[in-house]
N, C-alpha and C positions, 0 to 999 in steps of 0.2 A: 445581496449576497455576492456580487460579482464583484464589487470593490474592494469586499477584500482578501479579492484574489488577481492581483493586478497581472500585467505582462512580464512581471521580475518573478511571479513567482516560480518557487525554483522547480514543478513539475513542472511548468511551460519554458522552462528553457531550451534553446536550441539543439537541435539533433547531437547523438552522440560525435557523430564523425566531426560535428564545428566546435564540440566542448574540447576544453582543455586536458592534458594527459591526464589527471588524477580524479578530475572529474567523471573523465570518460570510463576509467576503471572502475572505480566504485558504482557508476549508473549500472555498465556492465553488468556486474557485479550481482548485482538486486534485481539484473533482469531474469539472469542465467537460472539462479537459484528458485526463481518464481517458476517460469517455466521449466523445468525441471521436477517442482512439485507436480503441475496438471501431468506432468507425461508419464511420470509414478504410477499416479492414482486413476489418470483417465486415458490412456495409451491413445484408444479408437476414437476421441470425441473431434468429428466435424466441422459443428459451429460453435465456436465463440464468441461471448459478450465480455468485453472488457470495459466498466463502467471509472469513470475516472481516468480514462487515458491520458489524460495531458499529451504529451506529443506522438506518444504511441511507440513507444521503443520496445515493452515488453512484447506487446501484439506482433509489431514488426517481428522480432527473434522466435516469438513461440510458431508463429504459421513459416519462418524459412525452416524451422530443424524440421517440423513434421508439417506432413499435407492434413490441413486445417483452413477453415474459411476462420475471419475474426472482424468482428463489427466494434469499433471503438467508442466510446460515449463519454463528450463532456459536455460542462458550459463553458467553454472559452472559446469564441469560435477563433479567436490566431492560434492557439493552442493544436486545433482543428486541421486547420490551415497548412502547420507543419506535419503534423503526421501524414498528413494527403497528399504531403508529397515527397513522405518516403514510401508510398504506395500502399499506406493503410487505410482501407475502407472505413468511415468515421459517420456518425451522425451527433448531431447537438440535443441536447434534451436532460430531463430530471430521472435521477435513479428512483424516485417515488414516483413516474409515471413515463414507464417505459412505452414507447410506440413501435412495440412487436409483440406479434401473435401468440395466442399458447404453446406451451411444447415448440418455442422456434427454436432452442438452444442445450446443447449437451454439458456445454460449460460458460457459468458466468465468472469473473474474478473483479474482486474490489481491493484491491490492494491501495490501503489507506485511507479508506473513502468513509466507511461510518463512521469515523470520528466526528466527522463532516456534516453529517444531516439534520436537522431538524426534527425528523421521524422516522428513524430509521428501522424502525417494525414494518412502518408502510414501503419504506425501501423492499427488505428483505419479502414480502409478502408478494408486491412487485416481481421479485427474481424468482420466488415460486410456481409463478405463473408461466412464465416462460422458460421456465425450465422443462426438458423433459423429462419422464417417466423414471430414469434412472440417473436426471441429471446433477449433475455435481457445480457447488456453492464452495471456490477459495477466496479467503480475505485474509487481510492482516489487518490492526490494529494497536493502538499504545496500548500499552497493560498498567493498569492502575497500582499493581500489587507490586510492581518491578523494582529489585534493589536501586535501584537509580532513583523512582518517583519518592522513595524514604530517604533518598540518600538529598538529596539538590531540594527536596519538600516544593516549595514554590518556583523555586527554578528551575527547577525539571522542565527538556524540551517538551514531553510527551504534552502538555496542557496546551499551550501552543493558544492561549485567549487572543482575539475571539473567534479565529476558525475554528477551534476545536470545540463541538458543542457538547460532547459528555463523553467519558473516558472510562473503559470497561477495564472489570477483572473477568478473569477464565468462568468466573461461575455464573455473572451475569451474560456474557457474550452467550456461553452454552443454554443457558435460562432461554434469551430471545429468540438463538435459533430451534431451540427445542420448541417454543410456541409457534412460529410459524412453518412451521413442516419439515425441522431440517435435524439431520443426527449428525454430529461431529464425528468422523471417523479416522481421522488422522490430523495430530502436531506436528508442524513440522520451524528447524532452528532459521531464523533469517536474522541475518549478518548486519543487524543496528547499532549495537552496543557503543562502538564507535563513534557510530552518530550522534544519538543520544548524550553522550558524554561530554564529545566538543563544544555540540550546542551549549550545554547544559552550563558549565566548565565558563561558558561564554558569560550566559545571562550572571551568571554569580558574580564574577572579575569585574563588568560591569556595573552588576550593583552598588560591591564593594570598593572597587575602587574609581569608578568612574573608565575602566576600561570599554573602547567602544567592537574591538575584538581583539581575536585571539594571535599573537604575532604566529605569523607560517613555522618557525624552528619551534615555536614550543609547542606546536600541533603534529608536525611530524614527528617530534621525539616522544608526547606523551602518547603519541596511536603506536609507534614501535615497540615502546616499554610495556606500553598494556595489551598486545597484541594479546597473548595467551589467555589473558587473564578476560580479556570482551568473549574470545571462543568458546570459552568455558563455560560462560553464564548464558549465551545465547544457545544454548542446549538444556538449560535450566527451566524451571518454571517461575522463577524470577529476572526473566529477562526482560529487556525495553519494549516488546515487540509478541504480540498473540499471533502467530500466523495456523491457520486451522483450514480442513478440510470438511467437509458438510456435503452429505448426500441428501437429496429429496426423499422427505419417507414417508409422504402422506401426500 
């Protein structure tokens, strides 16, 4: 599993403050809007588990706006290594076999990470357990059903072979967490659409014409042209991107 997810990949990229300008807003960007969701929906919550930190930007952001402890979780340990020393508390291990107690945790968040597993019932069932009483489950996800996955068919970023080991619609995602103890109680828009497209936009050019990527001018011009038009759909339920809130209800 760990090859291929090398030191380039782009969650284990260097801290915001070493990335470049455009890079650094967009990370920003996906941090703000994450954190932003838990403080919606979980104002009071304590402890945090961020599973899939890669360098740890959003945890860093979410514990300076609000006083919150947050324990970060990956397998990379350089990945590790940077977040540690932007003073985020981190441990190394699998989200199928967490090494913390019952009830240690008021919020976990996986942002982008079950795409990623292997078993990710046994994941989720995992975060069940250390959840508490009243605790609360945010993740995102590629959405299988997304004007983009019909639009690009095969070259859609969201597939992403062979990290990506299986790619959900709304009704499956809700399906699994409805089996393992969890109720979906809030959608919320996160800002992919973009993403998604360039990538996407990329794999195509390439296919077709032997393009190896996208020249920077006609990435800036097609993200300004379509600016409106990504905001619109990333409020849609065919958007690039499932992001969902889940309480514990059993």
């Amino acid at each position: 599993m760990l090859s291929l997810y090398p030191e380039d990949y782009e969650p284990y990229w260097e801290p915001l403050d070493e990335s470049g300008r455009v890079v650094r807003w967009a990370r920003q960007r996906y941090h703000r809007v994450r954190s932003h969701a838990v403080r919606v929906v979980r104002p009071e919550a304590e402890m945090v588990l961020d599973i899939g930190c890669g360098t740890g930007g959003f945890l860093r952001l979410l514990c300076q706006d609000r006083s919150c402890r947050g324990i970060g979780l990956d397998i990379n340990e350089k990945a590790l290594e940077v977040a540690k020393s932007q003073g985020v508390n981190t441990t190394i291990g699998l989200a199928s076999d967490l090494q913390f107690g019952t009830a240690a945790f008021d919020v976990v968040t996986m942002w982008e990470v079950l795409e990623h597993l292997p078993t990710p019932d046994q994941a989720l069932r995992e975060v069940h357990r250390v959840l508490g009483k009243d605790g609360h489950l945010f993740l995102s996800t590629p959405n299988a059903e997304s004007l983009q996955a019909g639009l690009w068919r095969e070259h859609w970023a969201g597939w992403e072979v062979p990290r990506h080991l299986q790619i959900f619609t709304r009704g499956s995602l809700n399906q699994m967490l409805e089996n393992e103890g969890f109720t979906v109680i809030r959608e919320f828009a996160f800002p992919t659409e973009r993403y998604f497209a360039m990538r996407s936009i990329n794999s195509w050019l390439e296919s077709r014409f032997g393009w190896s990527s996208i020249r920077p001018h006609f990435f800036a011009a097609t993200a300004w042209l379509l600016w409106p038009i990504f905001r619109l759909i990333e409020h849609t339920p065919i958007s690039s991107t499932i992001a969902v809130a889940a309480k514990k209800s059993a």
